[in-house]
C-alpha positions in Angstrom: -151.6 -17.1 51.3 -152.5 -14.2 49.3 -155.7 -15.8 47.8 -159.0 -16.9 49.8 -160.4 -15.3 52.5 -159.7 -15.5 56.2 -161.5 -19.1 56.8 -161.6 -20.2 53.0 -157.7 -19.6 51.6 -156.4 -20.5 47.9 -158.3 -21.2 45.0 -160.9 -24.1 43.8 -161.5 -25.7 40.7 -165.2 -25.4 39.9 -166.8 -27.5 37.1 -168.9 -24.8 35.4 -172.0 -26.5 33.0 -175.9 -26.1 32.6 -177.5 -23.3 30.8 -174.5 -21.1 30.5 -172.2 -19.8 27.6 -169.3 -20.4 28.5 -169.0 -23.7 30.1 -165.8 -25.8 31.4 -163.2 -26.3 34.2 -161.9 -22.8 35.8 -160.0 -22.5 39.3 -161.4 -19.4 41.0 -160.1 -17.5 44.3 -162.0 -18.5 47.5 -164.7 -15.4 48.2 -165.3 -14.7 44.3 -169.4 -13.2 43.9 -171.4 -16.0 42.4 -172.5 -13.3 40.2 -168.6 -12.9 38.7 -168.6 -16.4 37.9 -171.9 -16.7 36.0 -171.8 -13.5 34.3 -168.0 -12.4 33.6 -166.4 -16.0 33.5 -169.6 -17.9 32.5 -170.6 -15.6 30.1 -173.8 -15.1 31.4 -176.8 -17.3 30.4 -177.4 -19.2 27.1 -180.2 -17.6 24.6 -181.0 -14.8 26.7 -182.9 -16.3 28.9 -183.4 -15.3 32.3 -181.0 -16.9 35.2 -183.1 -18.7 37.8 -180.7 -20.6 40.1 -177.4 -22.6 40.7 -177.2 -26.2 42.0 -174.1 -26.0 44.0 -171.9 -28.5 45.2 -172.7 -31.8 43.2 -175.3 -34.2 43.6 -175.7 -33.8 47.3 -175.2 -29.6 47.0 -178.0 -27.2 47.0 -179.9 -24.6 44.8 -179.1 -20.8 45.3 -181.9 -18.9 43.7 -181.1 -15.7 41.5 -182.4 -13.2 44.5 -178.3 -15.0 46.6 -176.6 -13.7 43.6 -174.0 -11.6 45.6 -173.1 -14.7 47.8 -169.4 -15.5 47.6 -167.8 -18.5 47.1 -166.4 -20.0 50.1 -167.7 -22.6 52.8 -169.7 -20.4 55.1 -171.3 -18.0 53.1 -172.3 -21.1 50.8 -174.1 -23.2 53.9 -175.8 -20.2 54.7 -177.8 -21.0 51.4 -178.1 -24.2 51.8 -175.6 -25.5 49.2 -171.9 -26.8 49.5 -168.6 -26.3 48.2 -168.6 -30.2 47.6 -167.3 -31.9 44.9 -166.5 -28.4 42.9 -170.3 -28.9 41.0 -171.6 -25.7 39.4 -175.0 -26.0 37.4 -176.6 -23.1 36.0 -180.5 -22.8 35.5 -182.0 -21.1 34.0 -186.1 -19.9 33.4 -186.8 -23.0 31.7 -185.5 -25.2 34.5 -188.1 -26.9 36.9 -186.8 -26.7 40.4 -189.2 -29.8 41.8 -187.4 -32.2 39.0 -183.9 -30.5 39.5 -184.6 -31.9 43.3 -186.0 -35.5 42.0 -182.6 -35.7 39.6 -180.1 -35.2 42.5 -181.5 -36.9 44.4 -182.0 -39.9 42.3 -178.4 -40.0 42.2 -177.7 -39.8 46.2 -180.5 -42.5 46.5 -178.9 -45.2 44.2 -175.5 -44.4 45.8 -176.6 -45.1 49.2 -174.6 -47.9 50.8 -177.7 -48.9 52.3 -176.1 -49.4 56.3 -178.4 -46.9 57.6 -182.3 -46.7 57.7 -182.6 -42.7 57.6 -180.7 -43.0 54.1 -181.4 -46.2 52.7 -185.2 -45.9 53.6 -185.4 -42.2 54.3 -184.6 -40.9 50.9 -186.2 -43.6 48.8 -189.6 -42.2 50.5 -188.5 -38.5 49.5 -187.9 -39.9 45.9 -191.2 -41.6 45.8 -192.8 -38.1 47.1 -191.2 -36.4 44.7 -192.1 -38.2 41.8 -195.4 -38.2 42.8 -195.6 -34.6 42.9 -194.3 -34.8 39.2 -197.0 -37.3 37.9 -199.2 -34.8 39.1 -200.5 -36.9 42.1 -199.1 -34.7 44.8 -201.2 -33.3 48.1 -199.9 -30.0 50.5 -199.1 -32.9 53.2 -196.3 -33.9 50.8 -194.5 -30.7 51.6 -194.2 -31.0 55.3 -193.3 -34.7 55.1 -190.3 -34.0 52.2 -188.9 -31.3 55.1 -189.9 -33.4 58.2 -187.5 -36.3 56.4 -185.0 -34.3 54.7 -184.0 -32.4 57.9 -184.3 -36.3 60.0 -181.9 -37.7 57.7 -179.4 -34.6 58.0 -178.6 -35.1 61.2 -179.3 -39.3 61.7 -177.8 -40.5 58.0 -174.3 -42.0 59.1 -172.1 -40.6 56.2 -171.5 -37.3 54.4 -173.4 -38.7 51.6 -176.4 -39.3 53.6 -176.5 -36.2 55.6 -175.8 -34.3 52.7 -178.4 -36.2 50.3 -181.5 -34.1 51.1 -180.5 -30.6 50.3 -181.6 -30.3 46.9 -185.0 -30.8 48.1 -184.6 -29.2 51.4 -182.9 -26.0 48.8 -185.6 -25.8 46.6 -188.1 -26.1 49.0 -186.7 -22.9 50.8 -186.4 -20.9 47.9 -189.0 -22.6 45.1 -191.8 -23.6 47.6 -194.3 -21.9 45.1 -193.1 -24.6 42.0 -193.9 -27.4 44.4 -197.7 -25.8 45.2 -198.0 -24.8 41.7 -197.6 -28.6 40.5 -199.9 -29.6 43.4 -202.5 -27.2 44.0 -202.6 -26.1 39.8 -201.4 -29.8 38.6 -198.9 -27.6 36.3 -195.0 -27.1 36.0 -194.4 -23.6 35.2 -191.2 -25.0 33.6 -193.0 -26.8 31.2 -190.6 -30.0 31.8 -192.6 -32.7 34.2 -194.5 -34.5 31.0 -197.3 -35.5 33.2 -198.6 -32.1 34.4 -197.9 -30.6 30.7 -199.9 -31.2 27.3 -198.1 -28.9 25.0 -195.5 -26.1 25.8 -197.1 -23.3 24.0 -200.6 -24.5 26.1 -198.5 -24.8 29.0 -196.8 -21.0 28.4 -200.2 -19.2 27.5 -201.4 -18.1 30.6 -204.8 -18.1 29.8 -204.4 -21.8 29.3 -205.5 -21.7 25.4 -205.3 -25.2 23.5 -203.5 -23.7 20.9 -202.6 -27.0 19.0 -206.7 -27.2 18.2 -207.2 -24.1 16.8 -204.2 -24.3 14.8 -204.7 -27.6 13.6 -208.3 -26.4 12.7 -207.2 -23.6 10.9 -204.5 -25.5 8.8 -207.6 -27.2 7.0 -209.4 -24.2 6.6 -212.1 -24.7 9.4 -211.9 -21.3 10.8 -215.1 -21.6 12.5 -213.9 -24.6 14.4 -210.6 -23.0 15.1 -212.6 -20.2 16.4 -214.7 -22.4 18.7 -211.9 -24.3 20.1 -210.4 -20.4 21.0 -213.2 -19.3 22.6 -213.7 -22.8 25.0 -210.9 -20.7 27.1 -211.0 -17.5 25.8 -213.1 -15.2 24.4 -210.8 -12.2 22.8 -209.2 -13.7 20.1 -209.0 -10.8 18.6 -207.3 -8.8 21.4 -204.9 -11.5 21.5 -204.3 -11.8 18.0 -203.3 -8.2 17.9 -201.8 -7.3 21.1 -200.7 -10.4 23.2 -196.8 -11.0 23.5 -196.9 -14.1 22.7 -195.3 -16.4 25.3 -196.3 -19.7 24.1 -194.1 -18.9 20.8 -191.1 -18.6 23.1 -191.8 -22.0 24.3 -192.5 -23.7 20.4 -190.4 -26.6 19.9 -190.1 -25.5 16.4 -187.4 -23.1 18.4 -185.3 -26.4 17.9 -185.3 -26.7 14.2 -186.3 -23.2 12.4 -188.1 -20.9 13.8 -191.7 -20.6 16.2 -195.2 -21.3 14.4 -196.4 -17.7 14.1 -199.3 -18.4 16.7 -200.5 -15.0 17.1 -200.9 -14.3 13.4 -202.8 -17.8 13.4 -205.1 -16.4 16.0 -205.8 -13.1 14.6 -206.7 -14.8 10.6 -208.8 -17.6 12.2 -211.0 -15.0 14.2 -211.7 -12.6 11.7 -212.5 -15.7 8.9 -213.6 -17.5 11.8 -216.2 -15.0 13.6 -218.3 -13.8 10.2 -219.3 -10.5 10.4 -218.1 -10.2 14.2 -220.5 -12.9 15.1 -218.9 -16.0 17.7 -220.4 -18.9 18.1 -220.3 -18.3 21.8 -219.8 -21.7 24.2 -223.3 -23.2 25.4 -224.6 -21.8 29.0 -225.0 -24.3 31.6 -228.7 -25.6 32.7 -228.9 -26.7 36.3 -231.0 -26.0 39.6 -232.4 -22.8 40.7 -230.3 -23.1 44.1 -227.2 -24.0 42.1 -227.7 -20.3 40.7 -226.1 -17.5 42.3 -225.7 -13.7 41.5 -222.2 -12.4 41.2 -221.4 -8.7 41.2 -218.1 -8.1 38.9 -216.6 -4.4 39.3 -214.1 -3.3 36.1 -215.1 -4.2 32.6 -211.3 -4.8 31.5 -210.1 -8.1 30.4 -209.9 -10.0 33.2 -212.9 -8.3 34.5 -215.2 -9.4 30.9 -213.4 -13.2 31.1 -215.1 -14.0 34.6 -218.4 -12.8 33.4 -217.6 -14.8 30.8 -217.6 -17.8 32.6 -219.3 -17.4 35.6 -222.4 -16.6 33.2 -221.3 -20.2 30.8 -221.6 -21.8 34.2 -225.3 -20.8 34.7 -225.1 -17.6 37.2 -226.4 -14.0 37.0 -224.0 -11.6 36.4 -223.7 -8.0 36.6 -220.6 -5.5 35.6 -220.3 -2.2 37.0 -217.8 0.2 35.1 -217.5 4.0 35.9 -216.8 4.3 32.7 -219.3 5.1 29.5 -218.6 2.3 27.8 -216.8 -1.2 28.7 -213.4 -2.2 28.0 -211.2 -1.1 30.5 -207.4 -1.1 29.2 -208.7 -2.7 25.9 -210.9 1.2 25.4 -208.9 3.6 26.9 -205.5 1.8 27.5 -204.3 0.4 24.0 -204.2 2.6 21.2 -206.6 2.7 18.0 -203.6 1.5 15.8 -202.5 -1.4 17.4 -206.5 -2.4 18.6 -208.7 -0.9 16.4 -212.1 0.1 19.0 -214.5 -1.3 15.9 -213.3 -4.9 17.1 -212.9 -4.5 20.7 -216.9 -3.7 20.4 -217.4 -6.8 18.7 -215.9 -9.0 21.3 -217.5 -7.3 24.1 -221.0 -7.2 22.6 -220.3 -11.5 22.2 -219.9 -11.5 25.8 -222.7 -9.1 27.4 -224.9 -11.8 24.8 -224.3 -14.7 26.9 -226.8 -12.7 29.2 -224.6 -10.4 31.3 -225.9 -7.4 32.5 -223.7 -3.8 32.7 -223.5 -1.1 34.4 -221.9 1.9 33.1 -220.9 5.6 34.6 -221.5 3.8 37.5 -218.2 4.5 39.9 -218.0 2.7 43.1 -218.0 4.9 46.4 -220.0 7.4 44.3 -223.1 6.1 42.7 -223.2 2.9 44.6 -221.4 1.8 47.6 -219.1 -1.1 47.9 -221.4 -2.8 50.7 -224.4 -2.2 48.4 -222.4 -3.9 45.6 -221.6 -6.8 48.6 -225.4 -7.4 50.2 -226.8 -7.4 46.5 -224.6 -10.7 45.1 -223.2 -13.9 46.4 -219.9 -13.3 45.7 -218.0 -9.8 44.6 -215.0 -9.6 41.8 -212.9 -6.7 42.0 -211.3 -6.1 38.6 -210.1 -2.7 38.2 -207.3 -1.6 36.4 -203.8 0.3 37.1 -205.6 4.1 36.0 -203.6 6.2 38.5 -199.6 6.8 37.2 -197.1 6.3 39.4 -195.2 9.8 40.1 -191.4 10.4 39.7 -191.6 11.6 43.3 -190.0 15.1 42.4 -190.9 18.8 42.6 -192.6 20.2 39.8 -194.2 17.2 38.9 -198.1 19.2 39.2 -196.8 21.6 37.2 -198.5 22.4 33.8 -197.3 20.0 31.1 -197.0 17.2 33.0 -199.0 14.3 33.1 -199.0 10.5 33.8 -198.7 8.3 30.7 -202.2 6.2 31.3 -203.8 9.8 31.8 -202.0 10.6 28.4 -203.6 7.5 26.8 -206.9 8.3 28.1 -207.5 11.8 27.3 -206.7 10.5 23.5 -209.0 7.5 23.9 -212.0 9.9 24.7 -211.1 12.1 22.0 -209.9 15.3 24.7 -206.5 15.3 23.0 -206.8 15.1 19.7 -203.6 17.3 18.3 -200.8 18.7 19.7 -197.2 20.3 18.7 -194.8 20.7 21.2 -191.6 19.0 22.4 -192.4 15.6 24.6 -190.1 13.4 26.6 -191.5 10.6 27.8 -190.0 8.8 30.6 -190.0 4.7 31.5 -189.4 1.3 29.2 -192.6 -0.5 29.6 -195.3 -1.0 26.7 -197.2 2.4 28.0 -193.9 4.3 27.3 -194.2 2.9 24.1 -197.8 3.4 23.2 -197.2 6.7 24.5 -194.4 7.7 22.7 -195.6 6.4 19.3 -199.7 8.0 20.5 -197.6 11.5 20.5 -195.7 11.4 17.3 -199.7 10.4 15.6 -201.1 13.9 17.2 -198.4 15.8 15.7 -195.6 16.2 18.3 -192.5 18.7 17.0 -190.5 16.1 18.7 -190.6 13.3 21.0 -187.9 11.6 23.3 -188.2 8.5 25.5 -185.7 8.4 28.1 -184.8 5.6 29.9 -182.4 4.8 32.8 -181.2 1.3 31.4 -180.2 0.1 28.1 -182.5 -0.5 25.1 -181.9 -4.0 25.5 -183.1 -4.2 28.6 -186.4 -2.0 28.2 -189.6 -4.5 29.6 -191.7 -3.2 26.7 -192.0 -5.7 24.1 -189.5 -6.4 21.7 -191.8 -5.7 18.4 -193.0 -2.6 20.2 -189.6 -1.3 20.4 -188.8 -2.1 17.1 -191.9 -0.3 15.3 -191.0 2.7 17.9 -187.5 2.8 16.2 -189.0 3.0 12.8 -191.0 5.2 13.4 -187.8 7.5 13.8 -187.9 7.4 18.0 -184.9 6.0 19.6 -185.1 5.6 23.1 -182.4 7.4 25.1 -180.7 4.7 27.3 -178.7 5.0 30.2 -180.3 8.5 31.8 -182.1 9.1 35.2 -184.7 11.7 35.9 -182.9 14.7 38.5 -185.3 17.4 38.0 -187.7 19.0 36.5 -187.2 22.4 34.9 -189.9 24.9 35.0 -190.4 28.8 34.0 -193.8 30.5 35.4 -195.2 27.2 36.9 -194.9 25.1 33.2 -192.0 22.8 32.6 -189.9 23.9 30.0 -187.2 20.9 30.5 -186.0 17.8 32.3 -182.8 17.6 33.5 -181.4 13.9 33.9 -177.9 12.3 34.7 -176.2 9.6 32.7 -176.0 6.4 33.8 -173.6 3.9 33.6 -173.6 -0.2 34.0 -172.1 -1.3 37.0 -172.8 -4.9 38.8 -175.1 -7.6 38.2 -178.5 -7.4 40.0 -180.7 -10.6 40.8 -182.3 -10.2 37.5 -179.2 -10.8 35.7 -179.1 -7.2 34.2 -176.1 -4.8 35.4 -177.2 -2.1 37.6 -177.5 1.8 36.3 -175.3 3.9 38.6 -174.9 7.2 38.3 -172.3 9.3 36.4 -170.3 12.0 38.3 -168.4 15.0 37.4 -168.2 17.1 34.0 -170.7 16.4 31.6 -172.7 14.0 33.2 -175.9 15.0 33.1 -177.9 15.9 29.7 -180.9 18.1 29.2 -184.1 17.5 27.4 -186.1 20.6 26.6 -189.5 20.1 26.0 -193.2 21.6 26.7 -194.3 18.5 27.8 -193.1 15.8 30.1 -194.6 12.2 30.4 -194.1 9.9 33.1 -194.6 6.2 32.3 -193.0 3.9 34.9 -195.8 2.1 36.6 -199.3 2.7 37.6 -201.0 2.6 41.0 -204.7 1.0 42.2 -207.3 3.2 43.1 -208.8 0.9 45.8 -210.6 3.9 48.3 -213.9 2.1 47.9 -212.6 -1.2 49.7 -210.8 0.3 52.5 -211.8 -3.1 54.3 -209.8 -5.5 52.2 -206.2 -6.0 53.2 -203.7 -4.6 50.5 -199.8 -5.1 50.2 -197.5 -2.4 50.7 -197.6 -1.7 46.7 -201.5 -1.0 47.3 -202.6 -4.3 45.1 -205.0 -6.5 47.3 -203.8 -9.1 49.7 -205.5 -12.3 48.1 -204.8 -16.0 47.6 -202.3 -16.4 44.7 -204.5 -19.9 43.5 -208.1 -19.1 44.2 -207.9 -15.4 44.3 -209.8 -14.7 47.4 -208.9 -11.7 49.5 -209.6 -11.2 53.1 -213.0 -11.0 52.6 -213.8 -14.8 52.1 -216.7 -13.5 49.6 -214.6 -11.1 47.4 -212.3 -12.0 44.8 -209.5 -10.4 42.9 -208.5 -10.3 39.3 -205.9 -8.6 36.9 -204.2 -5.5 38.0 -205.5 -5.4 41.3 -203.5 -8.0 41.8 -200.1 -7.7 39.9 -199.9 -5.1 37.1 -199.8 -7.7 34.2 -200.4 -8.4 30.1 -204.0 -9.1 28.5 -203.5 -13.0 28.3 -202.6 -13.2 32.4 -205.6 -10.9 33.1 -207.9 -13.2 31.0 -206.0 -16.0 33.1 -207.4 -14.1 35.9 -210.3 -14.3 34.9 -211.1 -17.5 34.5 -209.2 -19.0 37.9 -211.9 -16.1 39.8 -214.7 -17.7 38.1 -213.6 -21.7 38.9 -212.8 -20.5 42.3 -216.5 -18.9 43.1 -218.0 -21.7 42.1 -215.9 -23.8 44.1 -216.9 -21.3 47.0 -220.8 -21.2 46.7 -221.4 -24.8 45.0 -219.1 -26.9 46.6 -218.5 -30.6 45.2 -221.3 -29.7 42.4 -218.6 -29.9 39.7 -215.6 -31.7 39.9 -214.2 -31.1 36.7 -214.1 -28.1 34.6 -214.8 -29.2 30.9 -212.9 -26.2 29.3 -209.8 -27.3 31.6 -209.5 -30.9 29.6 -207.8 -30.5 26.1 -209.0 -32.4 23.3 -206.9 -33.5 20.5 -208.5 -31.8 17.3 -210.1 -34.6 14.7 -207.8 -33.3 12.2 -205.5 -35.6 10.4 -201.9 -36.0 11.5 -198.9 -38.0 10.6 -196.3 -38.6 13.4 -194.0 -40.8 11.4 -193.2 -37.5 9.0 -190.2 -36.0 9.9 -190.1 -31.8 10.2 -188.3 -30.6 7.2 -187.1 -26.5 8.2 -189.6 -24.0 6.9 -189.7 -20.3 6.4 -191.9 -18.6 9.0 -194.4 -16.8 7.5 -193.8 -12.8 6.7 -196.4 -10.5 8.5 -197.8 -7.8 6.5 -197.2 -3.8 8.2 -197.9 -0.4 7.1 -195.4 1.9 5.9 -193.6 4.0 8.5 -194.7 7.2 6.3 -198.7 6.5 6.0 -198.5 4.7 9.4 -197.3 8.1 11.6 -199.7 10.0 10.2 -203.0 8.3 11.8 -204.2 5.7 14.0 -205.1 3.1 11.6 -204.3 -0.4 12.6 -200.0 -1.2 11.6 -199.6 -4.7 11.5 -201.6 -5.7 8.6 -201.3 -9.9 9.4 -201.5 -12.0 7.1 -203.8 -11.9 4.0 -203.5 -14.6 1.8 -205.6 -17.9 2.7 -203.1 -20.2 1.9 -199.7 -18.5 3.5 -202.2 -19.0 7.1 -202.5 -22.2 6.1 -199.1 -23.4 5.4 -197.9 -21.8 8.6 -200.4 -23.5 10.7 -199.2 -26.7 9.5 -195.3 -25.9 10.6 -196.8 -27.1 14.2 -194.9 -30.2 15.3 -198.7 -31.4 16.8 -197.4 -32.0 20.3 -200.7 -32.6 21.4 -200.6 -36.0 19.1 -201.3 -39.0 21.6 -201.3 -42.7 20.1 -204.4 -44.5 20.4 -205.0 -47.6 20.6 
């Protein structure tokens, strides 16, 4: 037999379905990549969403996650993973799947199948079903792990028939390879997924990962009540602004007005209903708890970034003393010296931070840690310690010549401009990386008067992390990104680079991630050479964490610490934002607010069991559920032109400006936070 492999010969039909293009019957060769299937065959995955796993094998198969990509198709090499070759199954996930009910709907089916003959099946998976479900209704406890594995592996090897001993693996599968979705709808009471109905109250609320009820303020703002929008807003976040302006925006990906038109422009929402909302920059700021003196502790908070700002925030609404240290002359952290005037103008951002220090916080600034005060000073003067600072060291391209004159990281780029050290410059520039500092740096550059500026990139423009808008404006303003080109060297002439020399790239296979792998080009003409005076490298940034030698740290330098309560080795410190995982403003404000729950929990224990800003409220706003959703034009944001716009650093996207457009947009939301009553 000329097709297979050794121990898995011929062909198979597969039956190819779930979130993928190109669905349907197709007969394979035994020892085919999973990868070939989904992605040359399959098409890859529907929307452009991200491919998260495939159930494998029918009913009684098991989930490969996207990380088993390269596994091949044959009996073996499948079992490894815990799936089967089975009936010939094949069901694509994909980023918007929820593993813990992919488990419960397999195995719903196995369970009413059972012939019932022997206990371990008949009994045994009606008790994982029950678990399982539980879990889902949000009633779940960390026991219920141990017992789903404890009873999936018993009735593996004491159910009588295949189907029995076959039945558990979607659990057993997504327990091996999804362990965190089953914590997160136990431990958080939230699908990430945003399917279980139970554990989610809207999608957009569910996607924002500062937990916003966005259905309020917009509900608010489509009468007009901008002050209550506001107020609803800043119950779980206080920079609506920031967001307004600068969030990407994941709860419009998750809008079921996806399904009929287009998303409810939620960000433009935020931005109008905060500036009419908070008059004159003035927020009505949420009330400050009153309770005993022995309920009040001190917390020291070091960073005055966004995630550093939100736990002050709320730590100080829940009745504690808190102080901020920053090294820095004024607070702000990446919202200062990170983002650039014209897309966050540093007017506002003063605003929002002079609402918070209000509540009663107390700051510190040109105060560095390990210099002006010591970390164990910091420790013996609070109850608890937050470390918040940000990502402020670049990551290198690890190549000679990179200390040379003329180059320099892309945060150190956007800092020197911040403080007004760079205020003008008119060489050649090549910036390097795909991220949202390549672009701010790129676009930063062509404002102080660059004779040029390239951003290079080693994957294709599609592909680039940054977000999609950013790119867009970046191309209008007459900067195309480079695709497909690595960094070799650096070229210099009397120790100052003078070029970069970089070598072409072309796709090859699939990675985990779904995208096709940049592999170099060889022979003539493969590389390409950028001359410039000076070279920018923007791929990542590192943690400066000398003044905490102590704490334990993971191999990319970010702290070791608790991925629900925060807490790092040090059961007394807590981490927050980029110390963590180099993220966006809304998951550092997240951040934020899960450090400040979890302190309390730590030094009042049982003194509050529910967090009031953690319950949404349906607005009192008038709503008619028996209307149906006609399709509606989403509303047109306002920008600059590309010719004033390059020329300064006043703020691009202009919103929206007429009272009315805000208000017919805001009323485009389906109001899935609409419960009957009786």
């Amino acid at each position: 037999n000329i097709y297979g492999t050794e121990k898995a010969k011929g062909t198979k039909v597969f039956a190819l379905a779930g979130k993928i293009k190109n669905g349907g019957l197709i007969e394979v060769e035994m020892g085919i990549p999973l990868k070939e299937i989904i992605f040359d065959i399959g098409g890859g995955i529907k929307d452009g969403k991200k491919f998260k796993a495939v159930q494998m094998g029918g009913p009684s198969g098991g989930c490969i996650p996207n990380e088993l990509i390269d596994t091949t198709v044959d009996y073996e090499s499948l079992m490894a993973t815990g799936a089967i070759v089975g009936s010939g199954g094949m069901v694509v996930l994909d980023e918007d799947s929820c593993m813990v009910d992919v488990a419960r709907y397999f195995l719903n089916f196995t369970q009413t199948e059972s012939c019932g003959k022997c206990t371990f099946c008949r009994i045994g998976t009606k008790r994982m079903l029950e678990i399982l479900t539980r879990i889902i209704e949000g009633h779940g406890e960390l026991s219920d792990i141990d017992e789903l594995i404890t009873l999936g592996e018993d009735i593996k090897i004491s159910a009588f028939c295949g189907l029995g001993q076959t039945a558990p693996n979607p659990v057993l599968s997504t327990l091996a390879n999804f362990r965190e979705e089953y914590e997160a709808h136990i431990i958080e009471k939230k699908c990430p997924a945003g399917v279980c109905a139970e554990l989610v109250y809207t999608p957009c609320q569910n996607a924002c990962p500062a937990g916003v009820n966005i259905p309020a303020f917009i509900a608010f703002t489509s009468e007009g009540r901008y002050e209550e929008a506001l107020i609803a807003h800043l119950d779980r976040n206080p920079f609506p602004m920031a967001c307004g302006l600068t969030c990407t925006h994941p709860c419009e990906s998750k809008c079921r007005r996806n399904t009929l038109d287009a998303p409810v422009a939620i960000r433009e929402i935020k931005r109008f209903m905060a500036e009419r909302g908070g008059r004159d920059g003035i927020y009505t700021m949420p009330e400050i708890m009153k309770r005993p003196e022995a309920e009040i502790k001190s917390i020291g908070i070091i960073g005055s970034g966004p995630s550093g700002l939100t736990a002050a925030f709320f730590l100080r609404r829940l009745g504690h003393t808190v102080t901020v240290y920053e090294s820095q002359d004024k607070p702000g952290g990446m919202l200062r010296y990170g983002i650039p005037e014209y897309r966050y103008p540093k007017a506002i951002l003063d605003n929002e931070i002079n609402n918070i220090l209000a509540m009663g916080i107390d700051i510190k600034t040109n105060c560095t840690i390990g210099k002006d005060i010591s970390f164990d000073t910091i420790k013996a003067g609070h109850d608890a310690v937050v470390i918040a600072v940000g990502g402020w060291k670049s990551r290198k391209l690890g190549l000679p010549g990179e200390d040379a004159e003329g180059v320099i990281g892309g945060t150190d780029f956007l800092w020197l401009v911040a403080h007004n050290d760079l205020k003008e410059f008119h060489d050649d520039v090549v910036i390097v990386g795909g991220g949202n500092t390549a672009i701010d740096v790129a676009r930063t550059a062509l404002r102080l008067g660059a004779k040029s500026v390239t951003l290079a990139y080693r994957r294709t423009i599609d592909e680039m992390p940054a977000d999609h808008e950013e790119i867009e404006e970046l191309i209008e303003e007459g900067i195309t990104p480079v695709e497909l080109v690595d960094v070799e060297e650096i070229l210099l002439e009397n120790g100052r680079i003078k070029g970069l020399k970089c070598r072409k790239q072309s796709l090859g296979d699939y990675d985990s991630s779904g995208r096709k792998r940049p592999e170099p080009i060889t022979g003539e003409n493969s590389t390409v050479i950028f001359n410039c005076r000076m070279l920018i490298p923007a791929i990542s940034q590192l943690i400066d964490l000398s003044f905490a030698k102590n704490l334990e740290t993971n191999r990319d330098g970010t702290i070791k610490s608790n991925k629900y309560t925060h807490q790092t080795s040090d059961p007394l410190v807590f981490a927050a934002g980029d110390v963590i995982k180099l993220a966006n403003l809304a998951v550092a404000i997240g951040h934020g607010e899960e450090v400040a729950v979890s302190i309390e929990k730590k030094l009042n224990p049982d003194c509050i069991q529910t967090f009031s800003w953690r319950i949404p409220h349906s607005p009192a706003v008038y709503f008619d559920p028996d209307i149906e959703p006609v399709e509606s034009e989403r509303v047109e944001v306002e920008y600059s032109s590309v010719e004033e716009r390059i020329k300064n650093f006043l703020l691009v996207n202009r919103g929206v400006n007429w009272d009315y457009k805000i208000k017919e947009e805001a009323k485009r939301c389906l109001r899935c936070d609409y419960r009957e009553t009786e």
